[in-house]
N, C-alpha and C positions, 0 to 999 in steps of 0.2 A: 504494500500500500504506500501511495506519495502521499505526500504533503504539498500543498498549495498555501497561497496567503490569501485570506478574504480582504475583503475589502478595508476591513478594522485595522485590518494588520495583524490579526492571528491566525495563526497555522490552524487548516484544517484538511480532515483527510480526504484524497479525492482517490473514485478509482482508477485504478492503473489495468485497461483491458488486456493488455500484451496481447496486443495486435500483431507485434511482431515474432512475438512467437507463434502465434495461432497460422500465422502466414508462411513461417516456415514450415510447421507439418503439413500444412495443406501441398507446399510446392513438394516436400518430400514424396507426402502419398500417390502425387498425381505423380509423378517421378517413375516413383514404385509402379505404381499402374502402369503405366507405357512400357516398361521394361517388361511387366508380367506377360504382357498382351504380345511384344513382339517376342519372347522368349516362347512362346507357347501357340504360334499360328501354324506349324507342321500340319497336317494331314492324317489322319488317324483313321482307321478300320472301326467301326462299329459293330456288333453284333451281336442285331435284338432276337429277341425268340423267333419271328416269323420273318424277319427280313436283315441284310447289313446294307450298311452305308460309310461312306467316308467324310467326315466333318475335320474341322480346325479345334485343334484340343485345345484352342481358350473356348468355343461352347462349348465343348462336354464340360468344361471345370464349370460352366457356369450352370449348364441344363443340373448337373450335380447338385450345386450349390442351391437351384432353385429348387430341385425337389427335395434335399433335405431339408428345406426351410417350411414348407406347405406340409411336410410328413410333422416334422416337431409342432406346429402349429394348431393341427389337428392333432396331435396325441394329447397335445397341452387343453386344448378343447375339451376333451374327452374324460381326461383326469380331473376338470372343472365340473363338468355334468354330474362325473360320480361322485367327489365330493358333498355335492348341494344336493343330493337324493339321503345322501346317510346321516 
């Protein structure tokens, strides 16, 4: 926390957003990002039960990522229902 001078002439505390920090993780993540996405645009084999296909294995990280998040979502749902029955 800074300090500032009012107008009286006494210190008072002002906040300090750290902007400049907050702006370095954002350049870092975005950083990160870029790097994740050209590290990871190969070509991959898929192979679902009934068909294969060949994608860029940054969407599978991401079709991944999206279904584990819709699966916990609904488990988390579901653990909610049965709670508020018992």
């Amino acid at each position: 926390m800074r300090f500032g001078r009012s107008r009286s002439g006494e210190e008072e505390p002002r906040e300090d957003s750290g902007l400049a920090l907050k702006l370095i993780v954002l350049i870092a993540l975005v950083a990160y990002l870029i790097a994740f996405v050209l590290e990871n645009r190969k070509q991959v084999s898929v192979h679902f039960v009934v068909a294969n296909s060949r994608v860029s294995l940054i969407w599978l990280i991401l079709l991944s990522i999206a279904i584990g998040a819709v699966g916990t979502a609904v488990i988390s749902q579901l653990n909610r229902r049965r709670r508020r029955r018992h």
